[in-house]
FIFI-399587 format. One line per field, with one value per residue: residue in three letters; x, y, z of N, C-alpha, C, O, CB in turn. Coordinates in nm, 3 decimals. Each point is the difference from the previous one (the first is absolute). Glycine has a CB too. Layout:
N
type = (ALA | ...)
n.c1 = (X | ...)
n.c2 = (Y | ...)
n.c3 = (Z | ...)
ca.c1 = (X | ...)
ca.c2 = (Y | ...)
ca.c3 = (Z | ...)
c.c1 = (X | ...)
c.c2 = (Y | ...)
c.c3 = (Z | ...)
o.c1 = (X | ...)
o.c2 = (Y | ...)
o.c3 = (Z | ...)
cb.c1 = (X | ...)
cb.c2 = (Y | ...)
cb.c3 = (Z | ...)
***
This chain:
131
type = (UNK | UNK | UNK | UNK | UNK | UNK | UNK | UNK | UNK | UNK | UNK | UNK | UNK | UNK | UNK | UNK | UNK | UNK | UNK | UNK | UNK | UNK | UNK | UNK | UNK | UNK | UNK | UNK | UNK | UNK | UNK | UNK | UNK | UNK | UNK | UNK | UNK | UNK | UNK | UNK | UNK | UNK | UNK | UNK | UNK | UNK | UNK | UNK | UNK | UNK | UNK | UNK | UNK | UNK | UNK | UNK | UNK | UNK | UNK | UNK | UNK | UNK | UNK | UNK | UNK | UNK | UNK | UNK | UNK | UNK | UNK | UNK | UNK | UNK | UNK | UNK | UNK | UNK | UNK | UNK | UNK | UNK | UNK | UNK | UNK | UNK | UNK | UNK | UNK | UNK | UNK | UNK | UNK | UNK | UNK | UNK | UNK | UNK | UNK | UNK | UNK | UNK | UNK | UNK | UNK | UNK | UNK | UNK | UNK | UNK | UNK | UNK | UNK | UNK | UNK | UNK | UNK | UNK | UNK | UNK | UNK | UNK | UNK | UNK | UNK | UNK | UNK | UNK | UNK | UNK | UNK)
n.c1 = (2.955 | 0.160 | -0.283 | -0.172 | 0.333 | -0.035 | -0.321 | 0.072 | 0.177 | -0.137 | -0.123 | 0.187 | 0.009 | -0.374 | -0.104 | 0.167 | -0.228 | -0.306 | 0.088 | -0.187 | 0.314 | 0.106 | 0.286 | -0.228 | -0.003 | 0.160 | 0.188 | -0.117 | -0.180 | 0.056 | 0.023 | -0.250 | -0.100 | 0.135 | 0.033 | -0.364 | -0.044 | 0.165 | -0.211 | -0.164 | 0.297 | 0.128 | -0.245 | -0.157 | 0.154 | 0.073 | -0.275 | 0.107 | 0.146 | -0.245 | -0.145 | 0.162 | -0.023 | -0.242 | 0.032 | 0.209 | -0.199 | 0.183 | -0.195 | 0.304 | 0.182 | -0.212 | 0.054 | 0.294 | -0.074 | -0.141 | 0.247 | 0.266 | -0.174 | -0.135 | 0.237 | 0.116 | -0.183 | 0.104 | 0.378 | -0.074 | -0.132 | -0.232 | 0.034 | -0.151 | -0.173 | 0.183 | -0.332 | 0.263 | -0.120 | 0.123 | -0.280 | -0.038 | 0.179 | -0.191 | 0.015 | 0.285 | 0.162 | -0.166 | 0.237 | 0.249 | -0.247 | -0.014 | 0.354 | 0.089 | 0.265 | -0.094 | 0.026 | 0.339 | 0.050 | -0.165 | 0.348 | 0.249 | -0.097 | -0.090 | 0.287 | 0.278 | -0.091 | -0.038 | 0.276 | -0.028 | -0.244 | 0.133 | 0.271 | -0.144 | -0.015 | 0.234 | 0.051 | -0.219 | 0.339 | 0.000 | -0.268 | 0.127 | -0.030 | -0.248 | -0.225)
n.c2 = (-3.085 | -0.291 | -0.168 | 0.231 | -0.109 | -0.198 | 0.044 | 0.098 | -0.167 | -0.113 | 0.108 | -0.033 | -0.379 | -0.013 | 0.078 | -0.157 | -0.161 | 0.050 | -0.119 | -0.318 | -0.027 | 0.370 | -0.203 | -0.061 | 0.360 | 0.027 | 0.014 | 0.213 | -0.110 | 0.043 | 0.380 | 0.059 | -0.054 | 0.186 | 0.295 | -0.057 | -0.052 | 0.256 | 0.242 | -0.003 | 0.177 | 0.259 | 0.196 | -0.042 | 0.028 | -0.252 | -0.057 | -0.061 | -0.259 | -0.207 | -0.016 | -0.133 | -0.175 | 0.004 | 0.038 | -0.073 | -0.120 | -0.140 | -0.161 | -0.004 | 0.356 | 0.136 | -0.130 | 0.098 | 0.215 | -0.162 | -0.163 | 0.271 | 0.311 | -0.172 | -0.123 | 0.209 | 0.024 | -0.258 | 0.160 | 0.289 | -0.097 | 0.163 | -0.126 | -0.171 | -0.030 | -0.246 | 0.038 | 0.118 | -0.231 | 0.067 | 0.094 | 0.295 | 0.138 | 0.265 | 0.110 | 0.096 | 0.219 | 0.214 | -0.066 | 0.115 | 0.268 | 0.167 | 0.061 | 0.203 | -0.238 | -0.241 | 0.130 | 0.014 | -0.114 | -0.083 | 0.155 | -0.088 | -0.340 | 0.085 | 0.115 | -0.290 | -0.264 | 0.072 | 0.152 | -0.295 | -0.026 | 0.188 | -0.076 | -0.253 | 0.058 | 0.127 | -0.260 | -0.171 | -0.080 | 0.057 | -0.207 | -0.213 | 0.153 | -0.157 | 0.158)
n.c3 = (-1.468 | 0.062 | 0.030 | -0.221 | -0.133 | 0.146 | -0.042 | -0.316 | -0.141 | 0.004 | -0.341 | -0.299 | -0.020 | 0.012 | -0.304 | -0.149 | 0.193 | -0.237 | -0.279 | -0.043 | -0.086 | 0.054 | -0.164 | -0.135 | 0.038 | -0.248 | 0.324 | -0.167 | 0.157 | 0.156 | -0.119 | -0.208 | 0.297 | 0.161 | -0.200 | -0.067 | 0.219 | -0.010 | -0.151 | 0.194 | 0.247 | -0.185 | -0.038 | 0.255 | 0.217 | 0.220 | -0.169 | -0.233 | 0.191 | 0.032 | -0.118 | -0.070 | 0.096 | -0.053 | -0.316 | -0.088 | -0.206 | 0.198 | 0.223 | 0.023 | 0.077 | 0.178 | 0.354 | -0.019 | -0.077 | 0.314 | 0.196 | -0.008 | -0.041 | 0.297 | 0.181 | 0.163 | 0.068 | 0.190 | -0.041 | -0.001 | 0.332 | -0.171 | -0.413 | 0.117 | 0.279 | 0.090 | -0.210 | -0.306 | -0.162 | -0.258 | 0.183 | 0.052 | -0.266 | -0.035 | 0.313 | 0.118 | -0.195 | 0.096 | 0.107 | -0.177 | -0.166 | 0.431 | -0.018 | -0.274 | 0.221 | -0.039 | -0.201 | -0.072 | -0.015 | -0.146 | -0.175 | 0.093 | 0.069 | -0.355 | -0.095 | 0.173 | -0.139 | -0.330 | 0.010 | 0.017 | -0.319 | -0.224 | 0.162 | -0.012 | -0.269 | 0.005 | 0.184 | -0.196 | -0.135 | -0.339 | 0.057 | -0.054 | -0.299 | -0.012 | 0.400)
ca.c1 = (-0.036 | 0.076 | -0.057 | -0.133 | 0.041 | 0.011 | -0.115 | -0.020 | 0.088 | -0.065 | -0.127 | 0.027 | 0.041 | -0.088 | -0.048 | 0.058 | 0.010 | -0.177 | -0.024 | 0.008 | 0.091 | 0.013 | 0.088 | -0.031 | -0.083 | 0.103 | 0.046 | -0.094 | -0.102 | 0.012 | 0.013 | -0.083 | -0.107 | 0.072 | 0.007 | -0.097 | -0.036 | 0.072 | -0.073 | -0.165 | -0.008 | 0.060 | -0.100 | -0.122 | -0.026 | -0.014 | -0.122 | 0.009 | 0.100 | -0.095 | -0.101 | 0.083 | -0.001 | -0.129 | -0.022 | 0.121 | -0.006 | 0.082 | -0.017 | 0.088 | 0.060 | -0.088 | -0.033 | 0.111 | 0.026 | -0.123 | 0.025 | 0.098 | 0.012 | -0.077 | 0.111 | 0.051 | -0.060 | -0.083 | 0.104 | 0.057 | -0.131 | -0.099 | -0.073 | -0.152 | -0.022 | 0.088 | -0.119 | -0.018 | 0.001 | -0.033 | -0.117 | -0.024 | 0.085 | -0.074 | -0.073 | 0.087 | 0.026 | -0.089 | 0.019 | 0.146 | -0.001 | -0.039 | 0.116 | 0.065 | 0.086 | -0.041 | -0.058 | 0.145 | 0.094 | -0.087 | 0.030 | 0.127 | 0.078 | -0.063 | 0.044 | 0.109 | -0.024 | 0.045 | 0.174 | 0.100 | -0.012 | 0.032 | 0.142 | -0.049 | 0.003 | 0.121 | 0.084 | -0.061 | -0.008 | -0.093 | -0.059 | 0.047 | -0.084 | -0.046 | -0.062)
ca.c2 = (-0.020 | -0.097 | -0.123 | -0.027 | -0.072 | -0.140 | -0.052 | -0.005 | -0.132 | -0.190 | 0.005 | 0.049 | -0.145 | -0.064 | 0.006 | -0.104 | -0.174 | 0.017 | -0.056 | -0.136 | -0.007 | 0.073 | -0.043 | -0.017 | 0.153 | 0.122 | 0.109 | 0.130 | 0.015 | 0.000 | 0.134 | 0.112 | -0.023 | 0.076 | 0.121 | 0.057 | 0.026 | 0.061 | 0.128 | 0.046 | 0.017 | 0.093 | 0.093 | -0.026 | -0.018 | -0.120 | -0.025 | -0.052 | -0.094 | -0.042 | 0.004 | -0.105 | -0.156 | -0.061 | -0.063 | -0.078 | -0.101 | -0.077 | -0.053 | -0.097 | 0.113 | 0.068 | -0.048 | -0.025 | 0.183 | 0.069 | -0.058 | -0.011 | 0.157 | 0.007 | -0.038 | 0.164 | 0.099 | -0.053 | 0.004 | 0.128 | 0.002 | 0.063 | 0.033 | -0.062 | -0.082 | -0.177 | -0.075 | 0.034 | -0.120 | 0.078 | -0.034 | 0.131 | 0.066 | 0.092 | 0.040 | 0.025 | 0.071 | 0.169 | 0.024 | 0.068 | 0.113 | 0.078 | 0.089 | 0.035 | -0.067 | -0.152 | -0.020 | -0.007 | -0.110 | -0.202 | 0.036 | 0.011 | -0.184 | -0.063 | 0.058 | -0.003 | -0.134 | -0.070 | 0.023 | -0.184 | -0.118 | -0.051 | -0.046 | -0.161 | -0.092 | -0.013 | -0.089 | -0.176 | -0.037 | 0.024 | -0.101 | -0.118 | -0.054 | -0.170 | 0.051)
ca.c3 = (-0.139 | -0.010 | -0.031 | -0.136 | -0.116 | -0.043 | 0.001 | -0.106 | -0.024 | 0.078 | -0.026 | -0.122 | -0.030 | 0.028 | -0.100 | -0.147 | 0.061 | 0.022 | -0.122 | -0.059 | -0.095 | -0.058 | -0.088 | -0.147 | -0.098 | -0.083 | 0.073 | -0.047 | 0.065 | 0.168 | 0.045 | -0.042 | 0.062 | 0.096 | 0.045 | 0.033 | 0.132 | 0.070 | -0.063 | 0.058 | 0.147 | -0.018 | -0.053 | 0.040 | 0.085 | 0.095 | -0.054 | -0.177 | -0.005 | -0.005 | -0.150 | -0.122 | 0.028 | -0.011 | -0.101 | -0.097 | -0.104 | 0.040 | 0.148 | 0.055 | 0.027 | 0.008 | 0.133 | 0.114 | 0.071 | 0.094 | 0.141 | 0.098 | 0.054 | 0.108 | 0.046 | 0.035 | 0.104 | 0.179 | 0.115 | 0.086 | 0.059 | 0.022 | -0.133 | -0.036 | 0.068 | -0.012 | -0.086 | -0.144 | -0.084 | -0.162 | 0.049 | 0.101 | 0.002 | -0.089 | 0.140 | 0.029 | -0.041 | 0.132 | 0.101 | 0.048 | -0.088 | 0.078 | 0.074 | -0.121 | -0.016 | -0.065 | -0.116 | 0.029 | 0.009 | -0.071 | -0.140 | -0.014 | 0.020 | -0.130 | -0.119 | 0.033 | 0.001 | -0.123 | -0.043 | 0.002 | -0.067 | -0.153 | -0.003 | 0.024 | -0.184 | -0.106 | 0.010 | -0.010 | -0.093 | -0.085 | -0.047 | -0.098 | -0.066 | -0.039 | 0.136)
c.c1 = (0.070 | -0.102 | -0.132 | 0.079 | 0.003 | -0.123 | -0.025 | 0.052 | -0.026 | -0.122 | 0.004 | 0.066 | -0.136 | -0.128 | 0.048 | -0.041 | -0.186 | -0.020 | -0.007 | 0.087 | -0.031 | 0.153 | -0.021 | -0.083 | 0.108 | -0.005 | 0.011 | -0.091 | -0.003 | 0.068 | -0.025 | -0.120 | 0.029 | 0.078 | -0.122 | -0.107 | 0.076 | -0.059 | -0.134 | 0.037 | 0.090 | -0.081 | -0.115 | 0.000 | -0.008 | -0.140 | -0.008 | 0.103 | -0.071 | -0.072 | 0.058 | -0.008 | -0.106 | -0.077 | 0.038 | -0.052 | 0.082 | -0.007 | 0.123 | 0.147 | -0.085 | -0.023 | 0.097 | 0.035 | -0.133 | 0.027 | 0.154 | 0.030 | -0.114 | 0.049 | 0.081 | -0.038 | -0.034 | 0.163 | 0.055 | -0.111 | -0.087 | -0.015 | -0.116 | -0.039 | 0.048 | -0.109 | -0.008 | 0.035 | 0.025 | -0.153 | -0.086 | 0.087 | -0.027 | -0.036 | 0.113 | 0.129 | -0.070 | 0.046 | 0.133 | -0.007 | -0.101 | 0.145 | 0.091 | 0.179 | 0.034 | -0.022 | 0.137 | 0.062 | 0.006 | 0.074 | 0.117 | 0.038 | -0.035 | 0.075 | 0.166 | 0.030 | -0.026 | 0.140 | 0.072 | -0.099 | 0.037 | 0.131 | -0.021 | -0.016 | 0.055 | 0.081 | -0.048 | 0.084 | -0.060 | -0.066 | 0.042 | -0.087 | -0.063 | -0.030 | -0.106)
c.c2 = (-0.123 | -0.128 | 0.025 | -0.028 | -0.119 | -0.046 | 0.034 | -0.081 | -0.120 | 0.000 | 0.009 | -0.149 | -0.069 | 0.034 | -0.038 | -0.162 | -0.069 | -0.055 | -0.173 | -0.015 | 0.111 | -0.026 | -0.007 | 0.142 | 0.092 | 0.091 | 0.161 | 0.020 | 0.070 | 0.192 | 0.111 | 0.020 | 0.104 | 0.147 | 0.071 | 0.032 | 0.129 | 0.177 | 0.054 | 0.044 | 0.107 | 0.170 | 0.043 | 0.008 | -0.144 | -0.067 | -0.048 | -0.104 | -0.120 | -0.065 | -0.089 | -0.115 | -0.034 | -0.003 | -0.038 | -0.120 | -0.115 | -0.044 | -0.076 | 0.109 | 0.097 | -0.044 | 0.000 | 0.077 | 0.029 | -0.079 | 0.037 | 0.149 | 0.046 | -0.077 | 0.138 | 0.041 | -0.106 | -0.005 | 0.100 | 0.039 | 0.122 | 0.048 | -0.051 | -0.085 | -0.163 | -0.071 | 0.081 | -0.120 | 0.042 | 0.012 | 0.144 | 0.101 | 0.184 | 0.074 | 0.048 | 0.060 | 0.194 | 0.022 | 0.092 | 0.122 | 0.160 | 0.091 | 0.020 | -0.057 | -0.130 | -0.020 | 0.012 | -0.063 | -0.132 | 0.024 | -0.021 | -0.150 | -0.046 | 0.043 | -0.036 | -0.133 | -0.063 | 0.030 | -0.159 | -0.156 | -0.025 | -0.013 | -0.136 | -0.055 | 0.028 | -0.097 | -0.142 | -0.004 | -0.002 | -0.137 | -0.107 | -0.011 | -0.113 | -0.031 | 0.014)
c.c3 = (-0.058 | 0.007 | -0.081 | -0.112 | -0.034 | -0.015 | -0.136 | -0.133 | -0.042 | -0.103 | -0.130 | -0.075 | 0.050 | -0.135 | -0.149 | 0.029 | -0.010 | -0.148 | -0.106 | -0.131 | -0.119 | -0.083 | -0.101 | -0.049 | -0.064 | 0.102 | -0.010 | 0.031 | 0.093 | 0.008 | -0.082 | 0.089 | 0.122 | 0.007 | -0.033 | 0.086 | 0.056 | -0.049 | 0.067 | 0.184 | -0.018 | -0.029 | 0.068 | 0.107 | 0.120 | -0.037 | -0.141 | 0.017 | -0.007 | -0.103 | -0.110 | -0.010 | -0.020 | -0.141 | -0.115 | -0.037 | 0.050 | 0.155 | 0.061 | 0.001 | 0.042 | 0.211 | 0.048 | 0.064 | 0.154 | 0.169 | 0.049 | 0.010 | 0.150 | 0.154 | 0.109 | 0.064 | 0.140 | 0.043 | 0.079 | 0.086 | -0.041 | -0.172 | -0.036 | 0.122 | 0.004 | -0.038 | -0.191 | -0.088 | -0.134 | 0.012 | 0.046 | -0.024 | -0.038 | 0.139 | 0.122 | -0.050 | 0.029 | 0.075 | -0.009 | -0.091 | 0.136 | 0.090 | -0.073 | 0.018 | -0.011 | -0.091 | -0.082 | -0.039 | -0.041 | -0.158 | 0.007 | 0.034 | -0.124 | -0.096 | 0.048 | -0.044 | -0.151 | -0.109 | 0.017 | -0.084 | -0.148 | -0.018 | 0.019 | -0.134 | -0.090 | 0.047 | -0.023 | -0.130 | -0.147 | -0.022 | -0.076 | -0.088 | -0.048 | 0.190 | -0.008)
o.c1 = (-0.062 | -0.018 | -0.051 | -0.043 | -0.024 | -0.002 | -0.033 | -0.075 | 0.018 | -0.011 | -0.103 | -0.005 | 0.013 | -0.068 | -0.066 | -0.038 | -0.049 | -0.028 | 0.085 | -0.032 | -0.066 | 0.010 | 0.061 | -0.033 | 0.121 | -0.099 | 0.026 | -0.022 | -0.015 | -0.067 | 0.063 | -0.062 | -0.044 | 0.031 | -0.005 | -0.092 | -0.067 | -0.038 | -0.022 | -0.076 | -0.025 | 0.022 | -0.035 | -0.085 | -0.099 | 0.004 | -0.040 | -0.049 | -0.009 | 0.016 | -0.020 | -0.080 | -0.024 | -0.077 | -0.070 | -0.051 | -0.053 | 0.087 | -0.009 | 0.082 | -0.062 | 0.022 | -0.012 | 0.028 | 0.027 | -0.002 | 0.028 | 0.082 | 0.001 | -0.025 | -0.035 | 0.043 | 0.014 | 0.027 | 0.055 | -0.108 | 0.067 | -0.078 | -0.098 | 0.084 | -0.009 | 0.037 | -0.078 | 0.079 | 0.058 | -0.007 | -0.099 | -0.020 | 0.061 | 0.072 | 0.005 | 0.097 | 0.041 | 0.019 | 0.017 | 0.089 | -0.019 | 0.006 | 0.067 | 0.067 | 0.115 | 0.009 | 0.038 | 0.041 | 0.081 | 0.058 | 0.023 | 0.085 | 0.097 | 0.007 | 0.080 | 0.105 | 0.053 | 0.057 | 0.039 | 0.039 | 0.033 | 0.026 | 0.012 | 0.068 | -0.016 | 0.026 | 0.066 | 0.023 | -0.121 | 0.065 | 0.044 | -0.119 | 0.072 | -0.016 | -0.064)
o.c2 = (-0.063 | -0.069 | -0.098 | -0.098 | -0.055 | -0.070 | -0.101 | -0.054 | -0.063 | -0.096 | -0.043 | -0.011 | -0.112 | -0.087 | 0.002 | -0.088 | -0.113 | -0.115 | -0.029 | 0.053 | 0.011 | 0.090 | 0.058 | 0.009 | -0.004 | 0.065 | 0.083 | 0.119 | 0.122 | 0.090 | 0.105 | 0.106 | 0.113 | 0.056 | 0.118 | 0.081 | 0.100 | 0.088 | 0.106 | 0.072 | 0.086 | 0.106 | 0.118 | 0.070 | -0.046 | -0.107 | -0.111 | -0.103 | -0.052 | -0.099 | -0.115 | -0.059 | -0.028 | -0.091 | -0.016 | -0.068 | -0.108 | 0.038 | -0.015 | -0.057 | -0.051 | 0.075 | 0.017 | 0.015 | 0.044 | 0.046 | -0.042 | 0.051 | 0.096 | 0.044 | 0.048 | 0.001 | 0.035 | 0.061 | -0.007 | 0.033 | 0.081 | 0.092 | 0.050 | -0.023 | -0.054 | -0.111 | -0.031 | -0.089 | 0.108 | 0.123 | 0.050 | 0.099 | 0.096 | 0.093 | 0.118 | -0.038 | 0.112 | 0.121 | 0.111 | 0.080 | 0.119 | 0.109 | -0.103 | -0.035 | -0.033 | -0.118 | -0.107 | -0.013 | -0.091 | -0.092 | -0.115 | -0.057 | -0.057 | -0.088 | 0.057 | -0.028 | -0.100 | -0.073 | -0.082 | -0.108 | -0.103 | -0.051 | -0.061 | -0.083 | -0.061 | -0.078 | -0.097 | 0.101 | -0.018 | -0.104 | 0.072 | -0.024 | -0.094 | -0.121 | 0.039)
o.c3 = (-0.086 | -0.100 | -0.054 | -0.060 | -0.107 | -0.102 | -0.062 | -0.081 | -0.104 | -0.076 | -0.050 | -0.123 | -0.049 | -0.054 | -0.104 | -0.076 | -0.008 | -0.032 | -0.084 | -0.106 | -0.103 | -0.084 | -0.089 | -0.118 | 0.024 | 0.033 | 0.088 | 0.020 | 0.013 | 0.051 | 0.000 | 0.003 | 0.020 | 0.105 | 0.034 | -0.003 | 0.026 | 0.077 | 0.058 | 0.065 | 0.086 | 0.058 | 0.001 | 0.054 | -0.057 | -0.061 | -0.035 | -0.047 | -0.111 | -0.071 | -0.040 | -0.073 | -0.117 | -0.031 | -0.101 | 0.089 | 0.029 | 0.078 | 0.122 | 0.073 | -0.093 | 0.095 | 0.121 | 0.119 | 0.111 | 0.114 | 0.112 | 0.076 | 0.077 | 0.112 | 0.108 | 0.115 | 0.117 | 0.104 | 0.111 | -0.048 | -0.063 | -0.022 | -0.055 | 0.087 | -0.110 | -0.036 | -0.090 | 0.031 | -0.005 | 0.003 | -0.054 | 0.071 | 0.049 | 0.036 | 0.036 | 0.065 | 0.030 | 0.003 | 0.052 | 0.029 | -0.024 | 0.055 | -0.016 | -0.097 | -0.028 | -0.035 | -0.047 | -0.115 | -0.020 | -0.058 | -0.036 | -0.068 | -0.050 | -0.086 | -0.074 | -0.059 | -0.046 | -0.082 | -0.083 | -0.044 | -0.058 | -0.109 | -0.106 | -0.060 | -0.106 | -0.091 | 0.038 | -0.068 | 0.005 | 0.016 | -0.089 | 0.021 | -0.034 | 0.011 | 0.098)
cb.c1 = (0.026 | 0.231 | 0.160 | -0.149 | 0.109 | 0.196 | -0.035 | 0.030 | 0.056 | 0.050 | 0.027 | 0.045 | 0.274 | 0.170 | -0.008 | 0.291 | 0.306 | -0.035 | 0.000 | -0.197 | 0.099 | -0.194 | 0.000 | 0.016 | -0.330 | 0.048 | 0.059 | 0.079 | -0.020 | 0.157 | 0.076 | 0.135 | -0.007 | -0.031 | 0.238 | 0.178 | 0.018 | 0.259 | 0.117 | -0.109 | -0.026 | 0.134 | 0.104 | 0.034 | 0.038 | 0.141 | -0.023 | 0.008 | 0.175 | 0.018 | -0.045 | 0.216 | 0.164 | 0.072 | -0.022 | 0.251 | 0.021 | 0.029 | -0.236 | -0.223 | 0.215 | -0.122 | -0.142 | 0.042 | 0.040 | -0.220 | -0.204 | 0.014 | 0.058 | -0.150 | 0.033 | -0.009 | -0.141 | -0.317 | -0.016 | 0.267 | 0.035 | 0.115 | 0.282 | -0.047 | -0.139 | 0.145 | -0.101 | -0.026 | -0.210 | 0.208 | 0.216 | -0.050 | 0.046 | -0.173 | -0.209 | -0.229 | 0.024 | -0.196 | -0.156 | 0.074 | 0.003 | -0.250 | -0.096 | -0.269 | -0.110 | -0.072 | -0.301 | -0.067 | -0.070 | -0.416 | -0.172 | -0.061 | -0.137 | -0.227 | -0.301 | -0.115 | -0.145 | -0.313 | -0.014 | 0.078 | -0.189 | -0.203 | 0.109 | -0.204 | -0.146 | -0.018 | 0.037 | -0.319 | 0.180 | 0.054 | -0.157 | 0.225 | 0.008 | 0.231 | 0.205)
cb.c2 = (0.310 | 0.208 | -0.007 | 0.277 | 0.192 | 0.031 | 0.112 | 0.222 | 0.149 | 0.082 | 0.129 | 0.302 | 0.124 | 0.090 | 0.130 | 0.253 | 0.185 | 0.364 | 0.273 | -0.083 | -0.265 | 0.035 | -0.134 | -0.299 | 0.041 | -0.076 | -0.278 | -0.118 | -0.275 | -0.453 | -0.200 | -0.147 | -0.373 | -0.280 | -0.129 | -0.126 | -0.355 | -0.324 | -0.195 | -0.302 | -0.317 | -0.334 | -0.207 | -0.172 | 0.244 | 0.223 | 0.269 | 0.340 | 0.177 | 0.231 | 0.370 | 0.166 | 0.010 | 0.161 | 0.075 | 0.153 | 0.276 | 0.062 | -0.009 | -0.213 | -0.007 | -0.076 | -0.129 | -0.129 | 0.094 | -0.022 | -0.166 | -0.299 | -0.032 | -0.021 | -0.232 | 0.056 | 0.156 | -0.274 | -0.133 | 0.063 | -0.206 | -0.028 | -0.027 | 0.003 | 0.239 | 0.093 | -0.008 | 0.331 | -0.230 | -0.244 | -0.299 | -0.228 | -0.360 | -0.235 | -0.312 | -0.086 | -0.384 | -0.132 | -0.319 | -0.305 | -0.353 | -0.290 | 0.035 | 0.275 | 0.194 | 0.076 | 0.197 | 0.062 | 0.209 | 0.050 | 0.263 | 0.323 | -0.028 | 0.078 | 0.159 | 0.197 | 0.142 | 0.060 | 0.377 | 0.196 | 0.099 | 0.154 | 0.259 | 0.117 | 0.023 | 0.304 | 0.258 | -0.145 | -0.025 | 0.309 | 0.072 | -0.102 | 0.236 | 0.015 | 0.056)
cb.c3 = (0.061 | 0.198 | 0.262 | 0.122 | 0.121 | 0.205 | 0.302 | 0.216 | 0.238 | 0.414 | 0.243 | 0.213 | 0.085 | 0.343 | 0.268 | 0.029 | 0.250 | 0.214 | 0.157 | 0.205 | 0.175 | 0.245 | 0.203 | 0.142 | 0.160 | -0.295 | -0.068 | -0.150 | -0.079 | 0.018 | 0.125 | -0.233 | -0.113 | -0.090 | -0.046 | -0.129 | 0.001 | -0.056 | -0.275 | -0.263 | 0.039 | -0.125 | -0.173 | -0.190 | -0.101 | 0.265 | 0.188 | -0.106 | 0.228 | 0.210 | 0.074 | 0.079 | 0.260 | 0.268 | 0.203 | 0.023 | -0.216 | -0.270 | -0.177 | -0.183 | -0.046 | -0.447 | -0.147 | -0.208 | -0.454 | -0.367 | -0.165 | -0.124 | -0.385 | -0.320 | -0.357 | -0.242 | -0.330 | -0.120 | -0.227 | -0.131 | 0.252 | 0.322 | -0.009 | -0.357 | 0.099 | 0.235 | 0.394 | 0.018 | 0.146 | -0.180 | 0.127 | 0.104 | -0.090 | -0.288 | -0.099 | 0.017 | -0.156 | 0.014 | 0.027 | 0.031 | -0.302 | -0.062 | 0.204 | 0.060 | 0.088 | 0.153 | 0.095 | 0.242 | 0.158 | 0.187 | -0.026 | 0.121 | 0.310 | 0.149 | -0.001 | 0.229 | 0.290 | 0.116 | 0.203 | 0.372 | 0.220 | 0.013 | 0.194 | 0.278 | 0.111 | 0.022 | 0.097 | 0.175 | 0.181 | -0.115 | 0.118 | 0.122 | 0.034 | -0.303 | -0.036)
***
């Protein structure tokens, strides 16, 4: 479990680094964004987690989350397929909700991962005012 934390971690700073200048945004944002994500996957589910993202308003937080939580899963073998994309993800998502201890664990790496990321945006910097 030691090295999924860290993968989660890597992936939880990558998603701040993803975010297009995420320095100059209100760092309230970014981790409202991010614990409302974390809620719906929390509540919903991996599938709704998803969902969500995709149709967030805020694309440019919203996408970083999707690509590097998708990210994650392909690295822990057999969650997802190494051709999953944002694109296919929805689809390839069927597959791992077919095996309940994958399904699991995809949850628990996602809900582990945005825990570190919103620590991440609290630690940005506050906005400057006249930015």
């Amino acid at each position: 479990m030691d090295y999924l934390d860290r993968r989660c971690a890597e992936e939880a700073k990558e998603i701040l680094e993803k975010i297009k200048d995420a320095d100059k945004l209100d760092k309230n944002k970014i981790e409202n964004i991010i614990t409302k994500s974390l809620g719906v996957l929390q509540e919903d589910g991996v599938y709704a987690f998803f969902i969500y993202l995709k149709a967030s308003k805020d694309k440019n937080i919203a996408n970083a989350i999707v690509e590097e939580s998708i990210d994650l899963l392909k690295q822990c073998d057999g969650l997802l397929d190494k051709n999953t994309n944002s694109d296919n993800i929805l689809q390839s998502l069927l597959g791992l909700m077919s095996n309940i201890d994958k399904l699991f664990l995809a949850k628990e790496l996602l809900e582990r991962t945005l825990v570190y990321a919103r620590y991440h945006a609290k630690a940005l910097p506050e906005k400057q005012k006249g930015d």
